[in-house]
N, C-alpha and C positions, 0 to 999 in steps of 0.2 A: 390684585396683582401688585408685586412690589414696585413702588415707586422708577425705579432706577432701572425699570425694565418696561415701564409701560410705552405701550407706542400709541400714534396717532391717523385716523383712517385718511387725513387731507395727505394726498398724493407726493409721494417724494421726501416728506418733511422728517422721517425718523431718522435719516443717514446727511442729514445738513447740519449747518450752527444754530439751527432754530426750532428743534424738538421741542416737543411736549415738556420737556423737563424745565425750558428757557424761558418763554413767553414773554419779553422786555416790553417795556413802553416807549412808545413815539407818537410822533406826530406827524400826519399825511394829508395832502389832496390830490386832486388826481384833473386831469383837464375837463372831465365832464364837468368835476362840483370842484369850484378851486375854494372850497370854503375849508378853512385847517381843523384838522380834528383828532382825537385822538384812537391810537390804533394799539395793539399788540403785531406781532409776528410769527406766523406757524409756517416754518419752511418757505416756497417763494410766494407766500400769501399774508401780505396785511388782512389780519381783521381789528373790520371796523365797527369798533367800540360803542360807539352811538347808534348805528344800525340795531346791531347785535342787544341794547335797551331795548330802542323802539320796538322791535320784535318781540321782546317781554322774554327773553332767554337769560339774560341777566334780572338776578332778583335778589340787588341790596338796597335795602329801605337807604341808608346814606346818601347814594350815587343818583345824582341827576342829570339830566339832561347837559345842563348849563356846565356840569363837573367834564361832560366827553366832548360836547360841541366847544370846545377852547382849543386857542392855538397856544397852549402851555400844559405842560402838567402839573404847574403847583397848586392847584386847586384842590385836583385828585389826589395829591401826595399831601396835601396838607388834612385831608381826613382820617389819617393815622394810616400806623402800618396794618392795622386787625382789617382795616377796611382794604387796601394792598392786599391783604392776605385771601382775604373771603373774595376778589376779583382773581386772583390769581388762580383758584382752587374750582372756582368755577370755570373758568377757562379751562382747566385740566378737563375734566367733568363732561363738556360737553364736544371737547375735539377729542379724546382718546378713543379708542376703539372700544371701550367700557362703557362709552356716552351714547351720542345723536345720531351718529352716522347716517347722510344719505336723507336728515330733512332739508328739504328747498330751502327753507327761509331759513336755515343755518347756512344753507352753500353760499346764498347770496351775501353772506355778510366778511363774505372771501374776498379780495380784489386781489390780482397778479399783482407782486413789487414792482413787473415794467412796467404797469400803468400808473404808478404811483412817484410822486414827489415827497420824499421826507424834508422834512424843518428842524431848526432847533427846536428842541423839543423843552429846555426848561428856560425862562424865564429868571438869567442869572444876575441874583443882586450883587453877591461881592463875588469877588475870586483869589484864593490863596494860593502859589505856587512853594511848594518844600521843596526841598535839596536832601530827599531821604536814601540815596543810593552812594552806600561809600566808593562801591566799586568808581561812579561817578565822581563823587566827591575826591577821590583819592587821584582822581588820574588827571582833573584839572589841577589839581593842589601841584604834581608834577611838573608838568606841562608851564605854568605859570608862577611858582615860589617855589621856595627850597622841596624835595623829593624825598628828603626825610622829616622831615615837617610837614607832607602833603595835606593833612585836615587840619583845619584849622581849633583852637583850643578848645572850644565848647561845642564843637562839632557831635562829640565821642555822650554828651550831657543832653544834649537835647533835639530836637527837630528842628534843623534850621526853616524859614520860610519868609517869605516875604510878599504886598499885597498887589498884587494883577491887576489890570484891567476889565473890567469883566464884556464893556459895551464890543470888542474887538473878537469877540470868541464867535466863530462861526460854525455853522454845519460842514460835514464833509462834503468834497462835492465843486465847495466856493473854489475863485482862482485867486491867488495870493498874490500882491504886488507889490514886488523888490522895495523896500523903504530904504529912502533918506534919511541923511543926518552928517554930523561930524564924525570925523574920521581921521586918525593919524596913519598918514600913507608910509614913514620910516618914523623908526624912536626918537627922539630929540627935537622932531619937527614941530611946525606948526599945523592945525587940523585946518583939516578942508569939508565944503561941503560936496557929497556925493551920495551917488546911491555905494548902498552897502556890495564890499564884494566877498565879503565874509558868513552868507546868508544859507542857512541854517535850521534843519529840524534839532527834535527833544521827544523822545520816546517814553510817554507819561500814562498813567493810567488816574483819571481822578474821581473823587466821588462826590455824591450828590448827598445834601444835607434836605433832611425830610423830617425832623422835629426840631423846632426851638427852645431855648433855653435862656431865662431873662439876664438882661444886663447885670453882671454882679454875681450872676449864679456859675461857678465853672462845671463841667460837665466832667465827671471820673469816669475815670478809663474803663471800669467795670459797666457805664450804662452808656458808654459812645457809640457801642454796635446800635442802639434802639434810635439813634437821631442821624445814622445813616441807611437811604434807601436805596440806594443801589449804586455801578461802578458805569463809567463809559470811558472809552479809549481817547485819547488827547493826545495831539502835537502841540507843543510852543514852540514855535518857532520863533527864530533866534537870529539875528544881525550881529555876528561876532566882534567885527571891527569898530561896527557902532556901540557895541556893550563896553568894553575894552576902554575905551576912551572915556566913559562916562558913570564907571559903577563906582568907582571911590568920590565921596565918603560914603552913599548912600543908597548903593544897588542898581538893580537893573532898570531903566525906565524907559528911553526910546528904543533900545535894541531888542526891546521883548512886547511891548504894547503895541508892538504895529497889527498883529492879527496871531490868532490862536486857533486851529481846527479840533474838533469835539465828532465824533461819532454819532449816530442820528438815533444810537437805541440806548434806553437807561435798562441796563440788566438789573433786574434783584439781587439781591443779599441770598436770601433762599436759592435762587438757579444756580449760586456759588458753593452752595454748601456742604457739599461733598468735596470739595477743592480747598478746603483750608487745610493747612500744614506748619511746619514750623518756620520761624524764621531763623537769620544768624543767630549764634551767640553774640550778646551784648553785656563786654566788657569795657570800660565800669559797668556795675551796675546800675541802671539810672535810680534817678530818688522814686521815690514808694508812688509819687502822683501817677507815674508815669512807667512801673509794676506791668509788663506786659504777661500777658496768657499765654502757653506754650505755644497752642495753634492762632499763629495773630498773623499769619500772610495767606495766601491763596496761590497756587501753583496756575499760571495762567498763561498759556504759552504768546509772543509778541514775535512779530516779524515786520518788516522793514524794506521796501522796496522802492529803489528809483526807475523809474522806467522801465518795469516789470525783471529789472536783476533785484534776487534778494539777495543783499546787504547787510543783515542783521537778524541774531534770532537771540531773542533775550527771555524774563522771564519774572512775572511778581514777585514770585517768592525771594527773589536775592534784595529787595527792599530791607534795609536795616530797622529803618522806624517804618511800623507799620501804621494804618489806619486809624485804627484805635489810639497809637501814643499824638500822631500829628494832629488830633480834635482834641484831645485833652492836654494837649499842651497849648494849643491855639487858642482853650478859652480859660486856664486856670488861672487867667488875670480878671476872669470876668466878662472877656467880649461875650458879646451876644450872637448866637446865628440863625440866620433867619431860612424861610423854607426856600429850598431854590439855589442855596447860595452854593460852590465850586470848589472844590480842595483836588490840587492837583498834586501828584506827589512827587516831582522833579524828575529829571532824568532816567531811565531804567536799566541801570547797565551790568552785568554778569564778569564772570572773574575770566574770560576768552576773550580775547581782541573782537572775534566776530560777533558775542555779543554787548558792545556796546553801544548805547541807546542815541550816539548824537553823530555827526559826520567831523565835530571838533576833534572826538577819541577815534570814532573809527581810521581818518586819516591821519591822524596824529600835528593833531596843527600845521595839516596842507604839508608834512613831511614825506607822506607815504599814500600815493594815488589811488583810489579805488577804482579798477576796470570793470566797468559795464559789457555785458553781453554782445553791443554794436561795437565796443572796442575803444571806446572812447572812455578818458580817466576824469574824475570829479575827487577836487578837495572840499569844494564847497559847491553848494547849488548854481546851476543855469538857468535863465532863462528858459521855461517849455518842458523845464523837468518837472516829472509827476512824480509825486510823494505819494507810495501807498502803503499805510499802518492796517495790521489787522492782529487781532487778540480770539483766543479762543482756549478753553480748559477744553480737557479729554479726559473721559476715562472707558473702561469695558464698552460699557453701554451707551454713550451719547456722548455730542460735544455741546459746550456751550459758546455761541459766538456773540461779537460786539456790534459785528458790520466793521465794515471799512472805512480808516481816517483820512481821507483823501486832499488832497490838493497841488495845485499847478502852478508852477512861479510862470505871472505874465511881469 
């Protein structure tokens, strides 16, 4: 059967974000066995990975034990993508309805998502935030300096980005708590210390690095798809008033390192790959390094919810630098990147007020109140408010989703 039509016999799962066609990785435990481990997702069913060994239904000479009973996946992504592939291919195999259907010791290696706790699932060494969205880029450039001048001069040349936090990146889920710091309460003053009341989501999509490449060596843009292994949904969250006062000369640092939410599932490159599409035109042309492929974005729908009003509906593809140019600009000096490590791609914001990706743009720096559903307006985050991110491609035949980016300002 073709591909893009095959369905799967576990119950419910062909008309969710978690089809046969999806299959992502994470990591679970469950109150019985709080031991973490690694799982995929078919519809509202983790399977579990290491079971599913034990039972001898997975059969890659690579894959051990040790590679599924981990509460990380860089073990697993660290045996290349052919090995990804042949785990992925088998998991097709044996849930489609061309497969198993209906043996015991496959059912069992089912667990309901409500019994189940997800984790971070990677083990992230570094973390890179970019500033690949003009629409973004162009509307703080307003908002904060000249409005005809909105990007700034090498904006239009390169990927901007700068280096994250990585220990502060949690799973969705966590509750977030308002940070401190200094803060100018009027222009010309003196700063004080407070908690932030300028406090702030970032509607990001980042990817996860799954090959390395040695110090010295840069990675071209023609082979950066092969050291990327898959996409998950991200918030940065953002202390406006604490950024503001403290990013000249040298960027963001406490108003962005207090905590970051990450999505609980690493989707493949493959479950995307009917969803790639063009990006903007990009005038200038950049230099040759950095030569992007027609199809270099992914049509990936994002929305945006405070307290279940949606607020936002944006979208990948309107990313200017894509994927491919922010890894090969990131290492064409030589860095090195390691398995595990985070590339986030900054803000995600669309050419409609209502999709942009931050509550800075949507409100218009606290200009223009957003009314929630209870009737009640937000410039910037409250206290008790639930931040809910969710990403998902569509097409004829199936959707693919991320899971939900969740969190709660206590």
């Amino acid at each position: 059967m073709e591909f893009s039509k095959l369905k799967s016999w576990v119950s419910g799962s062909n008309d969710s974000f978690f089809p046969i066609q999806n299959l992502p990785l994470g990591v679970f435990s469950t109150k019985e066995n709080g031991m973490k481990r690694i799982c995929s997702r078919i519809g509202d069913y983790v399977i579990d990975l290491s079971l599913l060994h034990e039972e001898k239904f997975l059969n890659i000479q690579s894959i051990q034990q040790s590679h599924l009973k981990n509460e990380f996946l860089n073990d697993l992504i660290r045996l290349g993508k052919n090995v990804s592939t042949e785990l992925r291919n088998q998991l097709i195999e044996l849930f489609s309805n061309e497969g198993n259907s209906g043996l015991t010791n496959l059912i069992k290696c089912l667990i309901s998502i409500h019994e189940c706790s997800l984790h971070l699932p990677i083990q992230i060494g570094d973390y890179t935030d970019f500033y690949s969205s003009r629409e973004h880029a162009t509307n703080v450039g307003i908002m904060f300096r000249d409005p005809a001048n909105a990007l700034m001069p090498n904006w239009l040349h390169l990927p901007v980005g700068y280096h994250g936090r990585a220990s502060s990146i949690v799973v969705s889920g966590t509750e977030i708590q308002r940070p401190s710091g200094q803060i100018v309460i009027k222009d010309g003053e003196a700063p004080v210390y407070s908690k932030s009341r300028q406090l702030d989501f970032e509607l990001e999509m980042a990817f996860v690095i799954g090959k390395e490449n040695r110090m010295g060596d840069p990675i071209p843009i023609q082979n950066s798809i092969d050291h990327i292994c898959g996409f998950m949904l991200f918030n940065d969250w953002s202390a406006r008033d604490i950024q503001k006062w403290e990013y000249v000369p040298l960027g963001p640092f406490l108003g962005k390192n207090f905590a970051s939410t990450i999505s609980p599932w690493l989707v493949s490159l493959e479950a995307l790959a009917e969803f790639k599409c063009n990006g903007p035109d990009q005038t200038p042309t950049p230099l040759s390094y950095l030569n992007p492929e027609a199809e270099r974005n992914f049509d990936i729908q994002l929305e945006i919810f405070i307290n279940d009003t949606k607020i936002c509906t944006s979208n990948t593809k309107y990313l200017y630098w894509s994927i491919s140019q922010q890894l090969a600009h990131h290492t064409v000096n030589g860095c090195n990147m390691r398995i595990g490590d985070l590339c986030a791609s900054g803000t995600i914001s669309g050419p409609e007020s209502t999709s942009y990706g931050s509550m800075l743009e949507l409100a218009w720096k606290g200009t223009k109140p957003i009314v929630l559903n209870d009737g009640t307006t937000r410039t910037f985050l409250q206290d008790g408010d639930r931040i809910k991110m969710i990403a998902f491609a569509q097409n004829d035949n199936y959707k693919i989703g991320f899971g939900s980016c969740e969190g709660r300002i206590i």
